[in-house]
C-alpha positions in Angstrom: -1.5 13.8 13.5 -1.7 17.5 12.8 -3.7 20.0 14.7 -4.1 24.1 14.5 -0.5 24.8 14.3 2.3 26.0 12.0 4.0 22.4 11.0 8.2 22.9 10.4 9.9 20.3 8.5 11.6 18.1 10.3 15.7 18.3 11.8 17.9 18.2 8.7 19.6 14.5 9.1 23.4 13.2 9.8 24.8 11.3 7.2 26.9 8.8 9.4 28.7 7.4 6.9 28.6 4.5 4.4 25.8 1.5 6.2 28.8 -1.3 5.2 31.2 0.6 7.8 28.8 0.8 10.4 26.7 -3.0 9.6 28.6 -4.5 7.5 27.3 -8.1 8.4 23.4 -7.0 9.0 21.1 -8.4 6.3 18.8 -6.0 4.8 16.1 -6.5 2.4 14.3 -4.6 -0.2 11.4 -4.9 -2.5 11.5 -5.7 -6.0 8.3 -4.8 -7.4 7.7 -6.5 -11.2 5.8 -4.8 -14.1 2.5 -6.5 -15.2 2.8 -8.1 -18.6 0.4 -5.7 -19.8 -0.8 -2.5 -17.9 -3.0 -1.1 -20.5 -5.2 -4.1 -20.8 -5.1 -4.6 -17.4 -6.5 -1.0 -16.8 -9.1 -1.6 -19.8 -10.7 -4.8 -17.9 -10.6 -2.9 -14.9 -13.0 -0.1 -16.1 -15.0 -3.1 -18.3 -15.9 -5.3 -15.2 -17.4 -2.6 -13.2 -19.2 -1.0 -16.6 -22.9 -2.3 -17.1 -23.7 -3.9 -20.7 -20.1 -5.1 -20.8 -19.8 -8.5 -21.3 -17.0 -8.7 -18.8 -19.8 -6.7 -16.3 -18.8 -8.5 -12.6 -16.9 -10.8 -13.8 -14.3 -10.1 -11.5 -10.9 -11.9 -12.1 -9.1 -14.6 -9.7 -5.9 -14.0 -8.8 -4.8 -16.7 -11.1 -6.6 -15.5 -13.9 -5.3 -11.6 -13.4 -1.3 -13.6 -13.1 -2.1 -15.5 -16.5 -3.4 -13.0 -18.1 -1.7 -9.7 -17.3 0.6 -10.6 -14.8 4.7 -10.8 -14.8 5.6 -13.4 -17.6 7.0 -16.4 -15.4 10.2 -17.3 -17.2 11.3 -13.3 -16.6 10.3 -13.7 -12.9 12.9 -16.6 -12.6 15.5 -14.8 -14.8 15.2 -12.4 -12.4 15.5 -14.3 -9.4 18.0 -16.4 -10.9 20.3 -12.6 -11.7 20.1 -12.2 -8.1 21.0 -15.4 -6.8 23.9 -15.2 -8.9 24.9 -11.7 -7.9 24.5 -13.0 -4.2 21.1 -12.3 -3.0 19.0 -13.9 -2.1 15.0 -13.3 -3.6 12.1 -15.0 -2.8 8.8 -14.3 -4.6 6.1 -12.4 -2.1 3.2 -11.7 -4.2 2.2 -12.1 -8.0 3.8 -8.7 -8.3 6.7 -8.5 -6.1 10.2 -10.0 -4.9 11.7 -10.1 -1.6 15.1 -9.6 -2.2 18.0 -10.3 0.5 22.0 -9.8 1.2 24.2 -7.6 3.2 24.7 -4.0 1.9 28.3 -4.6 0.3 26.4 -7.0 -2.1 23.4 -4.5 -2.5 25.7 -1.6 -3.5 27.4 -4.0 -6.1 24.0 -4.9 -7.9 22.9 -1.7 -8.1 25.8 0.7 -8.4 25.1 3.3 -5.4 26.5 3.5 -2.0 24.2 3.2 0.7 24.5 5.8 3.8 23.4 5.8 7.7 21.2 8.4 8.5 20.9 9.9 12.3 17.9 12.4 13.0 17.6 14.6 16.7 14.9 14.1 18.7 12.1 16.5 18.2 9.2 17.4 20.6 6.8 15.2 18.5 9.6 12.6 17.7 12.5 10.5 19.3 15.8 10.6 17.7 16.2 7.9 14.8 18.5 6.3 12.6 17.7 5.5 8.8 19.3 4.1 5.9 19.5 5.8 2.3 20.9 5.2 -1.3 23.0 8.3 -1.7 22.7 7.8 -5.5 20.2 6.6 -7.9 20.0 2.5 -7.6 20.5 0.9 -11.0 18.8 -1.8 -11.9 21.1 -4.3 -14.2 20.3 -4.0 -17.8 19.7 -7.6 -18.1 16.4 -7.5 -15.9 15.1 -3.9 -16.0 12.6 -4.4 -18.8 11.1 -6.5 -16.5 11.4 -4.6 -12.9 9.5 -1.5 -12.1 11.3 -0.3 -9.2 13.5 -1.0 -6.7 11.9 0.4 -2.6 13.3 -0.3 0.6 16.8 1.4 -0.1 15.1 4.2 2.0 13.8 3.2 5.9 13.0 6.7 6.8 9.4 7.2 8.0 7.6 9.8 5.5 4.2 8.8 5.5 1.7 10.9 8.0 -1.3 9.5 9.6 -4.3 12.0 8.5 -5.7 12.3 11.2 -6.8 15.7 13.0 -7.7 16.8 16.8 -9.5 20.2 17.4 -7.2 22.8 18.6 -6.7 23.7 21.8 -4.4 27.0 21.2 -4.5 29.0 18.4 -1.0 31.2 18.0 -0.2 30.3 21.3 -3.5 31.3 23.1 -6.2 28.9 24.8 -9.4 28.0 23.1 -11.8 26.3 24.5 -15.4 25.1 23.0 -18.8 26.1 24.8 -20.4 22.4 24.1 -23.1 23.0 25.4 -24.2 26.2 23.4 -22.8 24.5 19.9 -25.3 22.6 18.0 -25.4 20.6 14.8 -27.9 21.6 11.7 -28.0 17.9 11.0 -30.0 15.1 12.6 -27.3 13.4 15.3 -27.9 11.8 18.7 -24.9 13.7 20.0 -22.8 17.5 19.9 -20.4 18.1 17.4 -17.1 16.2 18.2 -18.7 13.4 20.1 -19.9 12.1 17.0 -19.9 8.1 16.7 -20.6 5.6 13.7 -24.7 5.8 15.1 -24.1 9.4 14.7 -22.6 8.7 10.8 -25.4 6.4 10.2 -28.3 9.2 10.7 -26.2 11.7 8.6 -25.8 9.8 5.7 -28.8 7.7 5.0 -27.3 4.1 6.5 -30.2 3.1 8.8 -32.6 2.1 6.6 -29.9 -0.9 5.0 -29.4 -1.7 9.0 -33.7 -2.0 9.4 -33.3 -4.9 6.7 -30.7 -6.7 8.3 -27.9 -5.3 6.4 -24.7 -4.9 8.5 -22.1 -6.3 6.8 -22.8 -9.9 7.4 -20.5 -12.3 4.8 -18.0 -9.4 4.2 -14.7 -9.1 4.8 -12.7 -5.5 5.1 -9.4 -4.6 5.8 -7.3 -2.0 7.2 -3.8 -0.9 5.9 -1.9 0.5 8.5 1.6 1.6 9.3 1.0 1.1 13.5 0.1 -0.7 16.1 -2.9 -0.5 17.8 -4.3 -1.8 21.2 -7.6 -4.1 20.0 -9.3 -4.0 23.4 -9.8 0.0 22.6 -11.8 -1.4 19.3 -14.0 -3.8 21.2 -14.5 -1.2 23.8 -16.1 1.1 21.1 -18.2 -1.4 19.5 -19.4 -2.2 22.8 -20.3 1.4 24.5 -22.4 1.8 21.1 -24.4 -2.0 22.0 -23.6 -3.4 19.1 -23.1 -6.6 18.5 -19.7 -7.9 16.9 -18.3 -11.7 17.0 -15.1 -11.6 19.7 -13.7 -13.2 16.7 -14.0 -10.9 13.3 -10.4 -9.5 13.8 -7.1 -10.4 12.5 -4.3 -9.0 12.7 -1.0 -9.5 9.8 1.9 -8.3 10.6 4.4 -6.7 7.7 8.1 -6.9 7.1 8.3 -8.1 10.7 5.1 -5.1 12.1 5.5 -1.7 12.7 6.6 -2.7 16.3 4.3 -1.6 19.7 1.6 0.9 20.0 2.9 4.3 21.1 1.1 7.9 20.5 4.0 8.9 18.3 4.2 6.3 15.7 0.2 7.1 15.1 -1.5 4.3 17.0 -4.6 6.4 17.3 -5.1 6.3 13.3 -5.4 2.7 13.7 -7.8 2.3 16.4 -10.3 4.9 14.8 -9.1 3.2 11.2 -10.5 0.0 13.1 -13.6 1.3 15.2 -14.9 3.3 12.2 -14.8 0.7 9.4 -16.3 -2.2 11.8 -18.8 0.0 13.2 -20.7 1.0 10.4 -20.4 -2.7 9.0 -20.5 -4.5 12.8 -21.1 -8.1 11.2 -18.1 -8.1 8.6 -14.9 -9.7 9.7 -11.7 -7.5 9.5 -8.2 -8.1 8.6 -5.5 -5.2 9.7 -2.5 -5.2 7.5 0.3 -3.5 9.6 3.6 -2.7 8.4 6.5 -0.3 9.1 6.3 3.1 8.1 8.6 2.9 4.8 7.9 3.3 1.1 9.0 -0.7 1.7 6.1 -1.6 3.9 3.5 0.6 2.7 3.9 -0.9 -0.5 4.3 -4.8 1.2 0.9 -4.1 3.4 -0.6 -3.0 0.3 0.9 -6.1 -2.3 -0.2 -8.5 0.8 -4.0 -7.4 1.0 -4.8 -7.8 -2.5 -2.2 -10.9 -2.8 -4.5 -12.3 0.1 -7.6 -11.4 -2.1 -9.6 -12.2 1.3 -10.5 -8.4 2.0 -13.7 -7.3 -0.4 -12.4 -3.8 0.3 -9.7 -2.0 1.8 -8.7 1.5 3.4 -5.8 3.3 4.7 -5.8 6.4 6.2 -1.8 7.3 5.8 -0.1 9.6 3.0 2.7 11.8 2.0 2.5 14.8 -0.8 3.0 12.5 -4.4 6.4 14.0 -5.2 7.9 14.4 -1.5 11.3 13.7 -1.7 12.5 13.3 1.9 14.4 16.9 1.0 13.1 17.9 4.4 14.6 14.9 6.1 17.4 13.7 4.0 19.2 14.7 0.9 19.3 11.4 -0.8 16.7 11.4 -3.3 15.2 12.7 -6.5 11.2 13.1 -6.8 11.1 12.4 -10.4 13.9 9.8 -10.8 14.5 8.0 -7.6 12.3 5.7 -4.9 9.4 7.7 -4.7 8.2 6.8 -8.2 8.6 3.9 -8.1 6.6 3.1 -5.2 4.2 5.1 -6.7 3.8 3.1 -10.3 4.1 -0.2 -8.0 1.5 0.5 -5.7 -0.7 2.1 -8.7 -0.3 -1.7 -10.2 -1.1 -3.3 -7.0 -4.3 -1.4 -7.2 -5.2 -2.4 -10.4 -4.8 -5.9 -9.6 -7.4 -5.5 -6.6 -9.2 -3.9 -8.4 -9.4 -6.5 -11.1 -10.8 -8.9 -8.4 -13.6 -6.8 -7.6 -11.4 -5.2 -4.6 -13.0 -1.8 -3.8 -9.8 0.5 -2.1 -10.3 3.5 -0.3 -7.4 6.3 1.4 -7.7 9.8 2.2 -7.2 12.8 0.6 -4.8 14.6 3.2 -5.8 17.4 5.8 -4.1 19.8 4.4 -6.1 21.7 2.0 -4.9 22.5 -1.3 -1.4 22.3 0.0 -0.4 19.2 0.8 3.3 19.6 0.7 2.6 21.5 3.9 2.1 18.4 6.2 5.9 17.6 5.7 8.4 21.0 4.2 8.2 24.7 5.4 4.8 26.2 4.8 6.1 29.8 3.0 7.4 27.2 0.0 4.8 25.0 -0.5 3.3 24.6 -4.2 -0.5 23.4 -4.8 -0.2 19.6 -4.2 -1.9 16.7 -3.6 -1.8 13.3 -1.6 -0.4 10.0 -2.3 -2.1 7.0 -2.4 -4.8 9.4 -2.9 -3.8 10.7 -6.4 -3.7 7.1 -7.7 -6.1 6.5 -10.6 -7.1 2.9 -9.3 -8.4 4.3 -5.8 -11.1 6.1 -4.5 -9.9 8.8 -2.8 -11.7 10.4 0.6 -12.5 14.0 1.5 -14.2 16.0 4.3 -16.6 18.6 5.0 -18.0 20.4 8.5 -21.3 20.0 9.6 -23.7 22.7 9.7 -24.8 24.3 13.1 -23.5 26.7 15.7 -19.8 26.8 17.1 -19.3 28.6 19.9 -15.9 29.6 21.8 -15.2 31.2 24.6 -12.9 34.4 23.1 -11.2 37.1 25.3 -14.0 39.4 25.3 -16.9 36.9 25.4 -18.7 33.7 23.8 -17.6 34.2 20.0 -20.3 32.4 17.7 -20.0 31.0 14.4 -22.8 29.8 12.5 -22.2 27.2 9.7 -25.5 27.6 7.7 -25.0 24.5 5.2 -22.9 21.5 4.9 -19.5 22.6 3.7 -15.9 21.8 2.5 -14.0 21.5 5.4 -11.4 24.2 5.3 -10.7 25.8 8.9 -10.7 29.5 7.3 -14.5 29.8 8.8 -12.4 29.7 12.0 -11.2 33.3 10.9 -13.6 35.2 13.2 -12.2 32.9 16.0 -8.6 34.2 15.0 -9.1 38.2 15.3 -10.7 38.1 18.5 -7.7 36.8 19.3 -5.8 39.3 17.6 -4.2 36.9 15.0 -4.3 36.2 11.2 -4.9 32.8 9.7 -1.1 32.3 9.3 0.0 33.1 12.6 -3.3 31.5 14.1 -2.1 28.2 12.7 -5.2 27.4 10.8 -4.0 27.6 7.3 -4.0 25.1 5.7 -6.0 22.6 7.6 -8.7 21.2 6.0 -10.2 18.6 2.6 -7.0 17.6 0.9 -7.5 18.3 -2.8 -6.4 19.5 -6.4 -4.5 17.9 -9.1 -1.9 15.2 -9.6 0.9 16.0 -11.6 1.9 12.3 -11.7 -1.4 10.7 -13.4 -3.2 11.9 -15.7 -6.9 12.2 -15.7 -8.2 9.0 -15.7 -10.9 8.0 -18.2 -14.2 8.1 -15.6 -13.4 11.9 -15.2 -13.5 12.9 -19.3 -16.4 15.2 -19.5 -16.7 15.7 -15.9 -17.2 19.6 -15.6 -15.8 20.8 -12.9 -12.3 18.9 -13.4 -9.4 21.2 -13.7 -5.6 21.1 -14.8 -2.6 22.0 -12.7 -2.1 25.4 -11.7 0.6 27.5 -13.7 3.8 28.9 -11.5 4.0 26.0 -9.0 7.7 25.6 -7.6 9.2 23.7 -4.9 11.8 25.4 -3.0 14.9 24.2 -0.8 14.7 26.2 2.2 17.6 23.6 3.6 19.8 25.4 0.6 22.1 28.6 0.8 20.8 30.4 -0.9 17.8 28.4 -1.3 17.2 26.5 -4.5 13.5 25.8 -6.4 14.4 22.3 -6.7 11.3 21.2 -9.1 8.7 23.8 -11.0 5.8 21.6 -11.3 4.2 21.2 -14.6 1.2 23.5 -15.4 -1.8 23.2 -17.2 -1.4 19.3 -17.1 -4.2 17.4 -17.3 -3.8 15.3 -14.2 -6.4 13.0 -11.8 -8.3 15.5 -9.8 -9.0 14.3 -6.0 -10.8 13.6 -3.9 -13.8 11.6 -5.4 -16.3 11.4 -2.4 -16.5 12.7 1.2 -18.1 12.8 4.6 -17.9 15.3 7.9 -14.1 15.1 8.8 -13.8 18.2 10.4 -12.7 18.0 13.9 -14.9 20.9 15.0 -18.3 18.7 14.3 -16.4 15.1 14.7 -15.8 12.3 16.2 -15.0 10.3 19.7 -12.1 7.8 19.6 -11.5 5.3 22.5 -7.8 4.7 22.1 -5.4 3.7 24.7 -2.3 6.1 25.3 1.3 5.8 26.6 1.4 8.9 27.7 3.4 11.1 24.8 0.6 13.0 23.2 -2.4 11.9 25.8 -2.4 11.1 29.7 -1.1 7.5 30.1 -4.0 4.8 29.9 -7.5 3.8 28.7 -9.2 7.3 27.2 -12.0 8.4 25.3 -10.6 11.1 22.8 -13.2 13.6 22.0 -13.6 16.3 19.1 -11.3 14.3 16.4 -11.5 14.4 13.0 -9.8 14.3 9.2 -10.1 12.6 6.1 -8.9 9.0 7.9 -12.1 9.0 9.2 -14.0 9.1 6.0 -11.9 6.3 3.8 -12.9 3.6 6.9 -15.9 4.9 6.7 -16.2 4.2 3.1 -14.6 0.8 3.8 -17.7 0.1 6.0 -20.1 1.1 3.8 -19.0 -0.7 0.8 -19.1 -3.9 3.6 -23.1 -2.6 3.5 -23.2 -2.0 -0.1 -21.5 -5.3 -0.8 -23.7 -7.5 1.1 -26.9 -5.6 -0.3 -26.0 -5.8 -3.9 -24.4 -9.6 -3.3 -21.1 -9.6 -4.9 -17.9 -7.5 -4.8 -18.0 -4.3 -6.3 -14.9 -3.4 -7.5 -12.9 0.4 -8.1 -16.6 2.7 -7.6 -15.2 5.1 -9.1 -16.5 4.2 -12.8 -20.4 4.2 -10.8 -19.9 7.0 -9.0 -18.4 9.5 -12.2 -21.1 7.9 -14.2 -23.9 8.9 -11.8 -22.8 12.6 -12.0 -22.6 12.5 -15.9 -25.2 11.2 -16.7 -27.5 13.2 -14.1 -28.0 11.5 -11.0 -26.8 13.9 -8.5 -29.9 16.2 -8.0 -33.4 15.8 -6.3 -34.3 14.2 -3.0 -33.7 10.6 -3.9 -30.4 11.5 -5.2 -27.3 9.0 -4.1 -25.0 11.8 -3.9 -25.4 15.1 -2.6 -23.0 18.1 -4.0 -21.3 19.9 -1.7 -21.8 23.9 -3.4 -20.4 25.4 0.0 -17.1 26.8 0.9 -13.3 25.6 -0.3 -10.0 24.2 0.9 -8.4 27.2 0.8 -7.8 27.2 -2.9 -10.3 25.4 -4.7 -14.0 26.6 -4.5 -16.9 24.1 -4.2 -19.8 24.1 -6.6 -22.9 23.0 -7.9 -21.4 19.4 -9.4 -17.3 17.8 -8.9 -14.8 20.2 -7.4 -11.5 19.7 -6.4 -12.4 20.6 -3.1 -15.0 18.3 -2.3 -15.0 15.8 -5.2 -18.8 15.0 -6.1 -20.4 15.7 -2.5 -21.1 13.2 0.0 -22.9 10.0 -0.4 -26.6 9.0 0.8 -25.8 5.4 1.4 -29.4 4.1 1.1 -30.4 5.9 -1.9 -27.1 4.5 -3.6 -27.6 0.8 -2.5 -30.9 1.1 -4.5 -28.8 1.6 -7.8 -25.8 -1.1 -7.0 -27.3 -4.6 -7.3 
């Protein structure tokens, strides 16, 4: 959770010395994630089952039919876990796509030719000390399997993944702010002020009621949540409740990954879990809802991930968690290489997980990050961060969520007096509006700790544009003179110069009101780290984890309307913009032409700032049958 403040990267870790010293009898276990027989087909049938006048048009796939027909070949699967039974693991087959692979480390750094490392890292105000394991060189996988594996994750137990989730400031550079509620106002039609917003509120903004006056709420659907904590569910039920609707005691379900991601604490990010929760099965308050929770590794991200569309009981999914696509733990550990090591491989196994889902007519959903153009910021020194985007978010076979700020007045109390700031039009959310705010106070954006909150979005440098965005004006390539610097080195290094000019996925794709400033309520139950201890109802909270839940529980709506799965939108919603669809007053999506994330400007059509505006739920349900 981030909020108005200059974020430092984390303590620089202890390397205690080789993991076979310290445990040498503990059992560890990492996933082996298998390549799909065929990748390029299987991306081809994922555009042709969602593209009307194909033949293949809904037809989504089984989960048997995606294994027989792209899936590992099945004598390579058991060659595989045959190499590793002989080496002396032990590996057990989790999903279509993945192995669960077991031993103690002496055996681990045999099979793959690196030495494994304990980790230590100091307690931080927003963090308890903690211990983590590493590969302290690259993992190799033996040459008689790796045409088969396509990566190796869960040599690395270090949390890297953020919640994205944001809470209005309450100091700015060190100085008090506080809102005058009762003077702000919101330009759009809600029921309540800016940051006590609820999924009633959502509904009026964005075109849902008239889908609930038909009896549409979700009924028959099933959504899930991918998370990486715990939450308390009486804090969901409590939600549901104060709003009157009315919910079956029974919808929810909770799976627990790679053993859970242990008990609900402020810290570990419970509070993204209970809005993750209360959002999704709000909007969509008759569809049943599986939570996928799982430690905070590259390992359980990936597992909660594999297990959701393995389970294939989900019609959609969301997860409101991400890290910048090439972090590197440099911040928190010297033990990997962004373009060589763990991190990409996660990232092409979770990409194929996707495409799988999406092949069964699974429609996924994460957001686009909170920090603005600059997404590196949320986890390394701000002064050397390049333009960068979010991962899951940059994945082709996702739809990625951004944020905008409602329109109306904001008013503060300032040193001098009430300080007003009028937000004429529905925006990008990007907190450099705030900027008035911030000299009154005598401050710039920088040392007012605004920059760079705000829409996550830009350009991937890991995939490349995907075919629904050909032709899409508006799409951009990656900036030119983009580095990554070590500010752990002496001197400090650049560690990576990104590539420029590369044609690359441009996120986000869709978005809603995230900005804390105009958002939401969240009744979450604290143990007294972050919030006072107990049962509380968290006002003026926002970010882009509130829109992909709410995405989730629309496409619950969407689904039930149209009455089938839907699969990856994305192909519907690029091909609305291309061919036209975006302007008048019975338009399904509404462009966003209004402010920037404090690089990229939005416009009349797609930006990297916004994507292609925000969604008018009833006017799209009429064009998805």
């Amino acid at each position: 959770m981030i909020g108005a403040s200059i974020v430092y990267a984390a303590p620089r870790p202890m390397d205690l010395g080789a993991l076979n010293a310290i445990a040498r009898n503990e059992t560890i276990s990492v996933t082996v994630a298998l390549k799909l027989s065929d990748l390029a087909g299987a991306e081809s049938m994922m555009e042709r089952v969602v593209t009307p006048g194909d033949s293949m048009y809904l037809k989504f796939l089984t989960p048997a039919q995606v294994e027989s027909r792209f899936g590992p070949n099945e004598a390579d699967v058991a060659r595989v876990i045959a190499t590793f039974g002989a080496a002396g693991l032990s590996a057990q087959r989790a999903t279509s796509t993945t192995l669960t692979v077991t031993g103690k480390p002496a055996t681990f750094e045999k099979v793959f030719q690196t030495s494994l490392h304990q980790f230590a890292v100091s307690a931080t105000a927003k963090a308890p000390a903690s211990t983590f394991r590493a590969a302290v060189g690259t993992p190799v996988v033996p040459a008689s399997i790796a045409s088969v594996v396509r990566g190796v994750i869960g040599f690395n137990t270090n949390p890297i993944y953020q919640a994205h989730v944001v809470a209005a400031p309450t100091k700015l550079g060190g100085a008090p702010v506080s809102r005058v509620v009762a003077g702000s106002s919101s330009g759009a039609a809600t029921g309540n002020e800016p940051g006590f917003l609820t999924v009633q509120d959502f509904a009026d903004l964005y075109d849902v009621n008239p889908l609930y006056s038909r009896g549409v709420t979700g009924k028959g659907q099933t959504l899930a949540i991918v998370t990486l904590a715990n939450f308390t569910p009486s804090d969901v039920f409590a939600y549901w409740k104060s709003l009157n609707l009315k919910v079956d005691p029974n919808r929810l379900k909770v799976v627990d990954i790679d053993g859970g991601p242990g008990a609900p604490g402020d810290v570990s990010g419970s509070i993204e879990t209970s809005l993750d929760v209360e959002q999704s099965g709000g909007i969509a308050p008759s569809a049943k809802i599986i939570v996928y929770q799982a430690p905070n590794t590259n390992q359980g991200f990936l597992d909660a991930f594999a297990q959701a569309v393995h389970d294939n009981k989900a019609d959609s999914f969301s997860s409101s968690w991400g890290e910048w696509e090439l972090f590197n733990n440099l911040a928190t550990s010297p033990v990997t290489d962004e373009f060589s090591h763990e991190t990409v491989s996660a990232l092409q196994a979770t990409h194929e997980v996707f495409v799988v889902g999406a092949l069964q007519g699974q429609s996924g959903f994460v957001s686009s990050g909170d920090c603005g153009a600059y997404d590196a910021f949320e986890q390394e020194f701000p002064a050397f961060d390049p333009l960068s985007v979010d991962s899951p978010g940059s994945d082709t076979a996702i739809t990625t969520a951004g944020g905008t700020t409602l329109p109306g007045l904001q008013q503060f109390n300032g040193p001098n007096g009430i300080i007003s700031i009028n937000v004429p039009t529905e925006r990008v959310w990007a907190w450099d509006y705030l900027e008035p705010l911030c000299n009154a106070l005598g401050q710039d954006f920088v040392t007012c700790g605004i920059f760079p909150t705000g829409s996550g979005g830009g350009i991937s440098v890991f995939f490349p544009l995907p075919i629904y965005q050909f032709g899409i004006f508006g799409t951009q390539l990656s900036q030119p003179n983009q580095t990554y610097t070590n500010p752990f080195s002496t001197p400090m290094v650049t560690e990576a110069t990104l590539p420029a000019h590369f044609p690359g996925r441009n996120v986000p794709d869709i978005s809603f009101n995230a900005d804390p400033e105009t958002g939401y309520v969240i009744f979450y139950t604290s143990d007294g780290v972050q919030f006072p201890a107990g049962f509380g109802v968290q006002t003026f909270f926002g970010g882009t984890s509130f829109v992909a839940p709410q995405l989730n529980g629309v496409t619950a709506l969407l689904g039930q309307n149209a009455g089938h799965r839907l699969g990856l939108l994305n192909f519907e919603l690029y091909n609305l913009s291309r061919f036209g669809f975006l302007f008048g007053s019975h338009a399904p999506i509404h462009t966003i032409s209004a402010g920037d994330n404090w690089f990229f400007n939005a416009r009349n059509g797609y930006s990297p700032a916004v994507g292609l505006g925000t969604m008018d739920v009833f006017n799209l349900s009429k064009l998805m049958h």
